[in-house]
TORKOL-4160 file (C-alpha; in steps of 0.2 Angstrom, whole numbers, padded with zeros to 4 digits, m for minus):
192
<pt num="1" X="0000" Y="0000" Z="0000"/>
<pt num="2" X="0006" Y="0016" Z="m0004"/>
<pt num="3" X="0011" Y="0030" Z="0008"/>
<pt num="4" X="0003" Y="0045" Z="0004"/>
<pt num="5" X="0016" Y="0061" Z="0007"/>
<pt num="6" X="0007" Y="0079" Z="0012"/>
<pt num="7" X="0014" Y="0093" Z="0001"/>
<pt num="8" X="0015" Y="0111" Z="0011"/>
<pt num="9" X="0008" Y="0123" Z="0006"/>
<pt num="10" X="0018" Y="0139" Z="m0001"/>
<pt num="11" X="0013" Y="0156" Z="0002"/>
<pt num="12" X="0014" Y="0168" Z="m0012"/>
<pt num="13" X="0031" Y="0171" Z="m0010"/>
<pt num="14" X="0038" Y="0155" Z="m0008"/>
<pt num="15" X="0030" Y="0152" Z="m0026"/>
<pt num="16" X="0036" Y="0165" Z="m0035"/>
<pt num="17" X="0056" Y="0158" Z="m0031"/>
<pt num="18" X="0064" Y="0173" Z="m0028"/>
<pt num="19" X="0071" Y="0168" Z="m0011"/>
<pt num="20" X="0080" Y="0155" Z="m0021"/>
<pt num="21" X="0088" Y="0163" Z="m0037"/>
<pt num="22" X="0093" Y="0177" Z="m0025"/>
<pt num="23" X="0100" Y="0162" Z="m0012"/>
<pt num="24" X="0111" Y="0154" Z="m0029"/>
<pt num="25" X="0116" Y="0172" Z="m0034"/>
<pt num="26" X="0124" Y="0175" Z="m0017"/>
<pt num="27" X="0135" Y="0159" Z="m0021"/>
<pt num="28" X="0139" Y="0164" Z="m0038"/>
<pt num="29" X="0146" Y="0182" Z="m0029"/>
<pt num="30" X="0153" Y="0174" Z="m0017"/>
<pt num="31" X="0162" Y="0163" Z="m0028"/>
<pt num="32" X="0169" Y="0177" Z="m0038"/>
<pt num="33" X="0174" Y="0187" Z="m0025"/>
<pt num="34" X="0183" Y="0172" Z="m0020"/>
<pt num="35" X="0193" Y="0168" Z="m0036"/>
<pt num="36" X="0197" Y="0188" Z="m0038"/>
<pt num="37" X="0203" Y="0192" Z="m0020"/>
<pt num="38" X="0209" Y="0176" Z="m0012"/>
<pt num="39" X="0202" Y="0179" Z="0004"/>
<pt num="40" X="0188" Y="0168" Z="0006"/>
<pt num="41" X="0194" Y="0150" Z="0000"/>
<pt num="42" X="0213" Y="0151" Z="0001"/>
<pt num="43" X="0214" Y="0133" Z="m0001"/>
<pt num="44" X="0204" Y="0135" Z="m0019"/>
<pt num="45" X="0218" Y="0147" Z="m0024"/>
<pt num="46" X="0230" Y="0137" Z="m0019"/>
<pt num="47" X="0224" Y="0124" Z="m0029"/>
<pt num="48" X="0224" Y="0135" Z="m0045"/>
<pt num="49" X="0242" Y="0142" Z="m0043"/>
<pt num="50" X="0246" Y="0125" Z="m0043"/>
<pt num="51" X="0238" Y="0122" Z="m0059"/>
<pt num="52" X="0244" Y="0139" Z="m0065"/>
<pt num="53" X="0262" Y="0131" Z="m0062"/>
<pt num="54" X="0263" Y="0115" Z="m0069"/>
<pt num="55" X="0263" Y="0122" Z="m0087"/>
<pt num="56" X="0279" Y="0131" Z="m0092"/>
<pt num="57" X="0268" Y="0145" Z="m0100"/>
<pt num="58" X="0259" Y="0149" Z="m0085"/>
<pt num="59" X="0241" Y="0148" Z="m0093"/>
<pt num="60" X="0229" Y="0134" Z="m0090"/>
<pt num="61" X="0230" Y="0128" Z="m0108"/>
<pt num="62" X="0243" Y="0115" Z="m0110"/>
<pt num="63" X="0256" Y="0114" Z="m0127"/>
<pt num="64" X="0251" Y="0097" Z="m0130"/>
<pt num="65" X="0266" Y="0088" Z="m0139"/>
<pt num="66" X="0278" Y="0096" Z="m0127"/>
<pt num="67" X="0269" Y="0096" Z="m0114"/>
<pt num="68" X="0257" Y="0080" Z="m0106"/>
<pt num="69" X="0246" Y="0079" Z="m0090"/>
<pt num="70" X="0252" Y="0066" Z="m0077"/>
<pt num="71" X="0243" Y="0048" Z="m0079"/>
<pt num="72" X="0234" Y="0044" Z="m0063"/>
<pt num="73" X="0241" Y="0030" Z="m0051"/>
<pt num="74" X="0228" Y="0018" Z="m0057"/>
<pt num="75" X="0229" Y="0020" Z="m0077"/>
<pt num="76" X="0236" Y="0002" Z="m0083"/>
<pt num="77" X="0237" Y="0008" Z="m0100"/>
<pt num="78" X="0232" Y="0002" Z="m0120"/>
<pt num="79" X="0235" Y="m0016" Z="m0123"/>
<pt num="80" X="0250" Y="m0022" Z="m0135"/>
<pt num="81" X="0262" Y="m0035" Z="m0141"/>
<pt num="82" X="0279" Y="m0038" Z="m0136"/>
<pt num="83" X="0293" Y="m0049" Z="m0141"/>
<pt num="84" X="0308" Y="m0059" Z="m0133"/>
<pt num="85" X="0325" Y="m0053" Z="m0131"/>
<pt num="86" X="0327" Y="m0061" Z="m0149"/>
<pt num="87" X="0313" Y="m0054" Z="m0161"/>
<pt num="88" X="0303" Y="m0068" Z="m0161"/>
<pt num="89" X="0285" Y="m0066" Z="m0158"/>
<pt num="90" X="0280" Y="m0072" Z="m0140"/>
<pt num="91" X="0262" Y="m0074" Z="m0144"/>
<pt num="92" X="0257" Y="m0092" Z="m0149"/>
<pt num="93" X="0238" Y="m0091" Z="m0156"/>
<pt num="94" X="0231" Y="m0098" Z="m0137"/>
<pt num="95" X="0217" Y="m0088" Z="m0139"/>
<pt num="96" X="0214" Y="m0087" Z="m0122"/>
<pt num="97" X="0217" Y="m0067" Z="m0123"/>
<pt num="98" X="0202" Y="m0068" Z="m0138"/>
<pt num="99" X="0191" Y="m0079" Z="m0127"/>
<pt num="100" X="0192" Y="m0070" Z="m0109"/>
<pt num="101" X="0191" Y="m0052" Z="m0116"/>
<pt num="102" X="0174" Y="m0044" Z="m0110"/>
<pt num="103" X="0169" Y="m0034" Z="m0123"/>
<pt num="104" X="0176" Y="m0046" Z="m0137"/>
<pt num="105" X="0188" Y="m0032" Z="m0143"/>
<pt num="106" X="0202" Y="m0044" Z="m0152"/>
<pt num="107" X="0204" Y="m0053" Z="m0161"/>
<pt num="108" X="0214" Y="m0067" Z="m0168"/>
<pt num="109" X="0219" Y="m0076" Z="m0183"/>
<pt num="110" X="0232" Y="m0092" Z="m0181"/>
<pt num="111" X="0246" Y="m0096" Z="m0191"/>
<pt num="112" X="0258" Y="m0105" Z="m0193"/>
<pt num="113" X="0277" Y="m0103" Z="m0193"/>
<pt num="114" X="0286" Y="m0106" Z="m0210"/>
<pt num="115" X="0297" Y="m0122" Z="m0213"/>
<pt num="116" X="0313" Y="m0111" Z="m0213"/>
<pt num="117" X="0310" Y="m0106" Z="m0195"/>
<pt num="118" X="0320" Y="m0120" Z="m0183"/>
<pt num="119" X="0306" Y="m0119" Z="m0173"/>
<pt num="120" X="0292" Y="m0124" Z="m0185"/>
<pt num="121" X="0285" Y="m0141" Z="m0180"/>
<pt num="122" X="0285" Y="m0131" Z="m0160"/>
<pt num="123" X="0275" Y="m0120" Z="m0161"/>
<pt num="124" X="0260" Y="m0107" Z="m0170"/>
<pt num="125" X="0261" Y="m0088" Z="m0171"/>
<pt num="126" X="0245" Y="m0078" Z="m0176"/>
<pt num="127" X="0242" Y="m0075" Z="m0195"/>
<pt num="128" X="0232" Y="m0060" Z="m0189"/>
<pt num="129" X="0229" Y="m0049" Z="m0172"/>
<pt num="130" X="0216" Y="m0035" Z="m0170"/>
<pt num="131" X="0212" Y="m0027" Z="m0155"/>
<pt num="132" X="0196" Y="m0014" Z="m0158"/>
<pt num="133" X="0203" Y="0001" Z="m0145"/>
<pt num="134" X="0184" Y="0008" Z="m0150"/>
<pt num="135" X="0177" Y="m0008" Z="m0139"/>
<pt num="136" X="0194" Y="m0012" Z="m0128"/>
<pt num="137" X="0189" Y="m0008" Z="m0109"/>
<pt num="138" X="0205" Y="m0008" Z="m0103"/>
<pt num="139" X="0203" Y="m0020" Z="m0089"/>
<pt num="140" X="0218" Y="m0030" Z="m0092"/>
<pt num="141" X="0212" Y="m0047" Z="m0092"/>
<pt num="142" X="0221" Y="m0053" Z="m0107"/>
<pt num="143" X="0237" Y="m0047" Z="m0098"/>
<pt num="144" X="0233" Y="m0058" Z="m0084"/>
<pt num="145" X="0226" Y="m0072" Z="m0093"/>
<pt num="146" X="0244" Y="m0074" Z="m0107"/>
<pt num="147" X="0253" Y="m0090" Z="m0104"/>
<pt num="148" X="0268" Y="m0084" Z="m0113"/>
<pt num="149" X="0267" Y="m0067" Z="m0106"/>
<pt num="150" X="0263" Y="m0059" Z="m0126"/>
<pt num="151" X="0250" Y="m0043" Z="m0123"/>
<pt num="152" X="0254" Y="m0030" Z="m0109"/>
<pt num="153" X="0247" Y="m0015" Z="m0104"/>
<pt num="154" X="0258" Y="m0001" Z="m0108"/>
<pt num="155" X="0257" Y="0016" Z="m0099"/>
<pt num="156" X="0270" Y="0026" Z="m0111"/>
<pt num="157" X="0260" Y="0024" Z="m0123"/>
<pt num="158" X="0256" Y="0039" Z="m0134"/>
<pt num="159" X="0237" Y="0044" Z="m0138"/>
<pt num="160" X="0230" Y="0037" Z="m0154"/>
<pt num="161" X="0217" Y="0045" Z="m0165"/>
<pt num="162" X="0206" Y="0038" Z="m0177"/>
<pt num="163" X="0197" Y="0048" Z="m0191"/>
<pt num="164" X="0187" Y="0030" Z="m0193"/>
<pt num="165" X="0181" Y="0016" Z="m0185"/>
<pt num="166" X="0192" Y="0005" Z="m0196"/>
<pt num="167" X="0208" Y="0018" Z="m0193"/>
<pt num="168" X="0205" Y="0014" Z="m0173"/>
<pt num="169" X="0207" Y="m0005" Z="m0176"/>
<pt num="170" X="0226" Y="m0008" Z="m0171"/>
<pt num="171" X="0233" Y="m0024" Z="m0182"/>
<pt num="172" X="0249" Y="m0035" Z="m0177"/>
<pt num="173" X="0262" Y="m0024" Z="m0186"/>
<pt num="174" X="0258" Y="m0011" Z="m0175"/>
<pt num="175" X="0253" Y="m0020" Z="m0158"/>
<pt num="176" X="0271" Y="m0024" Z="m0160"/>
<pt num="177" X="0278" Y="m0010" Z="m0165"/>
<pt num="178" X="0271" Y="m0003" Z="m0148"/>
<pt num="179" X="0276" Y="m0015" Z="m0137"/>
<pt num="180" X="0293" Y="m0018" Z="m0143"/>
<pt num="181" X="0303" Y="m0030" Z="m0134"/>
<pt num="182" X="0301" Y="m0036" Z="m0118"/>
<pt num="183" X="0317" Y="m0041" Z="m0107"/>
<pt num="184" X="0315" Y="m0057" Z="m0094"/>
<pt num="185" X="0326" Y="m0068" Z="m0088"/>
<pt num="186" X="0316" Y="m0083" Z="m0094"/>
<pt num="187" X="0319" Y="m0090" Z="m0113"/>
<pt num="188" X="0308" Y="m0103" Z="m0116"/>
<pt num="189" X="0317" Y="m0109" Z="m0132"/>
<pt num="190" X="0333" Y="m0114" Z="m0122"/>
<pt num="191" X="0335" Y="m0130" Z="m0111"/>
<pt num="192" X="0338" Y="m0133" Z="m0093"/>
């Protein structure tokens, strides 16, 4: 059953509203008063001539090649490629990175490696890998979920722009090309 709440009643004055837009323009004056003089919210001011200081020109607006906000503590970053201390691919077609992504953002062709490779008959490498940065969520389950430690979340990475849906769609070549080569003590290929 539903409770039935009693509305007051407003006097004349009351409706008309003025006691509010005169209570939200006392804020606003406040406010200004505030940002011109200082003397009100010193710890607000503060705050600005912080900002004001952490770009070389002095102005709010940031020179945006030469000059970059700080990434947040949490940011892990775009998702890429690396390989091992050799060149070799490390990714080896699992698909588990395809099959445990959320938002189904990659995905993955396997291949094969060529007869003139020594490591042919041990192996697989992908033929294709796409990673939609349009649908990635940046949660870094693929990162968690790689066997041979392939696809990391990179922070450094620069921004990327897209003038297409197509154009935001980053292929092998340049997964790999952003992730580089990754250094660890391990190598799979050698013996005990």
């Amino acid at each position: 059953m539903a409770y039935v709440v009693p509305r007051p009643d407003l006097t004349l004055w009351e409706r008309l509203y003025l006691p509010s837009i005169v209570g939200g323009m006392t804020i606003t004056l406040r406010h200004m008063v505030a940002t011109i003089f200082g003397r009100l919210f010193p710890k607000k001011i503060e705050t600005h001539r912080s900002l004001l200081e952490m770009s070389s020109t002095g102005a709010l607006t940031m020179q945006y090649p030469e000059e970059k906000w700080p990434m947040p503590e949490g940011y892990r970053g775009a998702p890429v490629l690396v390989m091992d201390q050799d060149g070799r691919e490390k990714c080896v077609s699992c698909q588990l990175c395809e099959f445990v992504c959320p938002p189904r953002a990659i995905r993955i062709t396997p291949g094969s490696i060529t007869g003139s490779d020594p490591h042919a008959n041990v192996e697989k490498r992908p033929r294709e890998f796409d990673i939609d940065m349009l649908r990635c969520i940046y949660c870094g389950m693929c990162e968690e979920v790689c066997p041979e430690e392939a696809i990391f979340l990179r922070k450094e990475e620069p921004i990327f722009v897209g003038t297409s849906r197509q154009g935001m769609v980053r292929n092998k070549k340049e997964l790999y090309r952003l992730g580089g080569v990754m250094n660890r003590p391990i190598k799979k290929w050698e013996g005990k």
